[in-house]
N, C-alpha and C positions, 0 to 999 in steps of 0.2 A: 446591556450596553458593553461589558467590559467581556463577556461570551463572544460578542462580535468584531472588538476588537483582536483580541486571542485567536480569533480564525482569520483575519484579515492580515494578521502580525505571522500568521501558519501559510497562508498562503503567499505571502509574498517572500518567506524563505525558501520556499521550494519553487518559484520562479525565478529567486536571485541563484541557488542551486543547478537549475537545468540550464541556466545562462553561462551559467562560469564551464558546465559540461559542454555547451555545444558551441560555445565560443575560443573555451583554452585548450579542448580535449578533441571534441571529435570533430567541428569544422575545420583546422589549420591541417588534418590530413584529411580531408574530405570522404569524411564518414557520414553516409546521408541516412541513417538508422528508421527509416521512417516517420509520419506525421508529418506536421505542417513547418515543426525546425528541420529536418531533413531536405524536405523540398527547399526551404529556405536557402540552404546550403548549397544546393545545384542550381537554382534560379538565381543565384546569385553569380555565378560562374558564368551561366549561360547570357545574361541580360546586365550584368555589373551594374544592380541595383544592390543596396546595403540591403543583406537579412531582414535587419528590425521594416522597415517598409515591407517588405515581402509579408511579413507576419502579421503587420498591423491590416494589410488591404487583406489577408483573408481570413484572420479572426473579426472583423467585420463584416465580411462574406457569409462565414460559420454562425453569427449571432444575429445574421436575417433572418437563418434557415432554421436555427435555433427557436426562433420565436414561431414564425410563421408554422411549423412543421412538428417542434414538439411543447410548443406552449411557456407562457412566461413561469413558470418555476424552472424549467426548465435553462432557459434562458438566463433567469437574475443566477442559478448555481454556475453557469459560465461567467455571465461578464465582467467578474471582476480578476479572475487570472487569466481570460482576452486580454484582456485592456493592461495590466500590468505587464505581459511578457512581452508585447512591442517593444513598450517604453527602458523594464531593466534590461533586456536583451542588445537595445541600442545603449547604454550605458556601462555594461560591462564590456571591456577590453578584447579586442580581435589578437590574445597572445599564446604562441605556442609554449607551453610548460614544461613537456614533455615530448622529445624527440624522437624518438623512440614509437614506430607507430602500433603494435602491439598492445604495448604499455600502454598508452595515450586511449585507444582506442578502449579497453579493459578499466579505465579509471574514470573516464568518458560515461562507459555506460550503465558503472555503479553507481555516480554521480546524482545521472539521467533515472534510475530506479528510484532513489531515495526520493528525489524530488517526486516524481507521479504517486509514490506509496503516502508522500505526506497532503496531498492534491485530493488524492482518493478518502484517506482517513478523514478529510475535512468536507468532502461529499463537493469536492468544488476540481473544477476543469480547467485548463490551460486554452480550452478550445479548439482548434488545429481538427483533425482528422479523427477525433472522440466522439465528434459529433455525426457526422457523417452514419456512422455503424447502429446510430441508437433511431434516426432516420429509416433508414431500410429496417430495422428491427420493427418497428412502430407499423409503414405503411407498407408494407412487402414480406412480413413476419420473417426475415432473415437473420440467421444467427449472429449475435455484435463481434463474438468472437472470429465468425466469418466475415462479416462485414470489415475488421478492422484488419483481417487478415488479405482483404483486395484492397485497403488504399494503401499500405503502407508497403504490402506487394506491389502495388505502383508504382511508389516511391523508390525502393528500393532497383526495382527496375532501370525506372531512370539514372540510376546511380551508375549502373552496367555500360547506360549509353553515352553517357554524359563524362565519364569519369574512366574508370577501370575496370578492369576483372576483379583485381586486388582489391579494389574500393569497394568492390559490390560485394568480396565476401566478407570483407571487415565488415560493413553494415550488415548483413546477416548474423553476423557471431555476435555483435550487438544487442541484436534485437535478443537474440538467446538470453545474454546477460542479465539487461533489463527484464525483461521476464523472471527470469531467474532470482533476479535481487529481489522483486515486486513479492514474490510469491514468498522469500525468504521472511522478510518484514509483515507481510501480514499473517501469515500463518505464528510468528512470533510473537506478535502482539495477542492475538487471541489465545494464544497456549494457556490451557490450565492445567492443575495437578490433583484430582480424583484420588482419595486418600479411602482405606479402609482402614479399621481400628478395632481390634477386641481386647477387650480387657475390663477385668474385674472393676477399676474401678471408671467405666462410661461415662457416669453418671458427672462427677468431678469433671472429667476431658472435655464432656460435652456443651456443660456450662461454660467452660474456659472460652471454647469455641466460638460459642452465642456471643459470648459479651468482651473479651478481648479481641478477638480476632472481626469478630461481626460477620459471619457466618454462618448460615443453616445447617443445623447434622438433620442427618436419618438417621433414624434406630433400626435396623434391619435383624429380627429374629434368626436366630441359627442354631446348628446341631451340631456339637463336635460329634465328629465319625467314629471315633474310638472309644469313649464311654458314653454314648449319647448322650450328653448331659447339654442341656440347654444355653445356647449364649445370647449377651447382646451386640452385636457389629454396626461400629457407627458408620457413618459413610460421610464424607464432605467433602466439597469440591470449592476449590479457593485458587487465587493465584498466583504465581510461582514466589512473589515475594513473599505471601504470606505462611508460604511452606516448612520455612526454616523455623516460624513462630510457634508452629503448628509441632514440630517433633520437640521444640523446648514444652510446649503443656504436655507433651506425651509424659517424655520422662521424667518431668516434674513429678508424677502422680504414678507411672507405673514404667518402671525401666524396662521391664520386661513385657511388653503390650505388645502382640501382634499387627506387624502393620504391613500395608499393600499400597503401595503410590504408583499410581501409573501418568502419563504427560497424555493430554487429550489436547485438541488443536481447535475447538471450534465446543461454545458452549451457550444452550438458550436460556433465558427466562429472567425470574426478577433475581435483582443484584450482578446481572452481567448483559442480558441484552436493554435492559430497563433498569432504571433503579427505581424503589419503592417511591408511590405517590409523584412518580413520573407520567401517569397514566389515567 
C-alpha cells in the first residue's frame, strides 16, 4: 500500500513539474515542443479552447487506444498520469516567469525532462503522444523511437504553421534539451563504480565489503609481471555513494593497496537490477 502511494505521490510531482513548464515556460512564448501539451498549446491558439480540455478529450482518446490496442496493463500504467495532467494542468497558473524567450524556452524544457525522467523511472505515462509510437511498434513492428519521432514531428510542424519560424525552431532546440536532460538523469541514476583492488591484505578488505558495505567481491587470481609472483585482485562493483566507504576500508587496512575505479553507466543482475528474494 504505502509502495503505491510513493508512486502516486512520484507521479503526480512530475505532472505538477511538466505543468509549471508548459504553462509558466514554454506556452506564454508559444513553444509547441511536441506530444499532446505541445499540441495543446496551438489548439488552443487556433480554437480558443483552455489547454487542460484539449488534454483531457485526448488523453481519453489515448486510453481507448490504450486498452483496446495494447491491452489493460498497458492501459492501468497510463491512466493515472492521463487523468491527473488534465486536471493539475488546468490548475496551475497560465503566468509568464520569464521574459526573456531563450531563457524561458531553456528552463521550460529542463523542467519538461525532469518531469518524463521521473514518469519513466516510475514506469507510468502522462499519455499524450507516448502511446501512439508503442501502437505502431506492437501492430506495424515500427521503431517507437521512429514512431515518436512522426507525431511530435507533427506537432512541431504545426507549430511552423500556426505560429512562427522562430517558434518552430525554439520547439526543436526543445525537444533537443529534453532529450538531452532525459538521457542526462537516467544514465545518472544507473552509473556505477567498478573498483579493482590488490593487496596483501584482500582478505580483511573483502570482508569489510561483504558485511559493511553489503556488496559482492570477486577474487580474481593474477600475476605480477615483473617477479611473477602470484596475486589476489578483488573486483567490486557498488554505487557511487558507496565508493567513498569503499576507499575508507581500503586504507583502513592497506594505504598502499593498488586500486583501479572506473564509472560504468548501465549494470545487471542481483543487488542492482533485482534484489535478493526479489524473484
Amino acid at each position: 500500500m504505502w509502495k503505491w502511494i510513493k508512486k502516486i505521490f512520484a507521479i503526480a510531482l512530475a505532472i505538477a513539474i511538466m505543468s509549471v513548464s508548459v504553462n509558466m515556460f514554454l506556452g506564454p512564448h508559444n513553444i509547441a515542443a511536441g506530444g499532446l501539451t505541445g499540441l495543446s498549446i496551438i489548439l488552443e491558439e487556433l480554437l480558443s479552447i483552455d489547454r487542460s480540455i484539449i488534454i483531457l478529450i485526448g488523453n481519453a482518446i489515448v486510453l481507448v487506444c490504450a486498452f483496446i490496442f495494447l491491452g489493460k496493463e498497458m492501459f492501468l500504467k497510463t491512466v493515472i498520469g492521463a487523468a491527473l495532467l488534465p486536471i493539475i494542468i488546468g490548475l496551475i497558473p497560465h503566468k509568464t516567469l520569464v521574459t526573456d524567450v531563450m531563457l524561458s524556452m531553456v528552463v521550460g524544457s529542463v523542467l519538461f525532462g525532469i518531469a518524463v525522467s521521473i514518469l519513466y523511472y516510475n514506469k507510468a505515462s502522462s499519455g499524450g503522444t507516448s502511446i501512439p509510437p508503442l501502437i505502431l511498434k506492437k501492430h506495424f513492428d515500427m521503431s517507437t523511437s521512429v514512431g515518436l519521432f512522426i507525431t511530435d514531428g507533427i506537432v512541431v510542424a504545426l507549430c511552423l504553421l500556426v505560429f512562427s519560424v522562430d517558434s518552430f525552431f525554439y520547439a526543436v532546440f526543445s525537444i533537443f534539451i529534453t532529450s538531452a536532460v532525459m538521457h542526462y538523469i537516467e544514465s545518472g541514476i544507473k552509473k556505477k563504480k567498478i573498483v579493482y583492488i590488490i593487496s596483501d591484505k584482500h582478505e580483511l578488505i573483502s570482508k569489510d565489503i561483504l558485511y559493511e558495505i553489503g556488496r559482492g567481491v570477486t577474487i580474481v587470481p593474477a600475476i605480477g609481471a615483473y617477479k611473477q609472483n602470484p596475486l589476489q585482485m578483488l573486483m567490486v562493483t557498488l554505487s557511487m555513494r558507496d565508493y567513498r566507504q569503499l576507499i575508507s576500508i581500503v586504507n583502513k587496512y592497506d594505504k598502499e593497496a593498488f586500486m583501479i575505479a572506473d564509472t560504468v553507466s548501465d549494470v545487471h543482475g542481483r543487488g542492482f537490477t533485482y534484489e535478493p528474494g526479489s524473484v
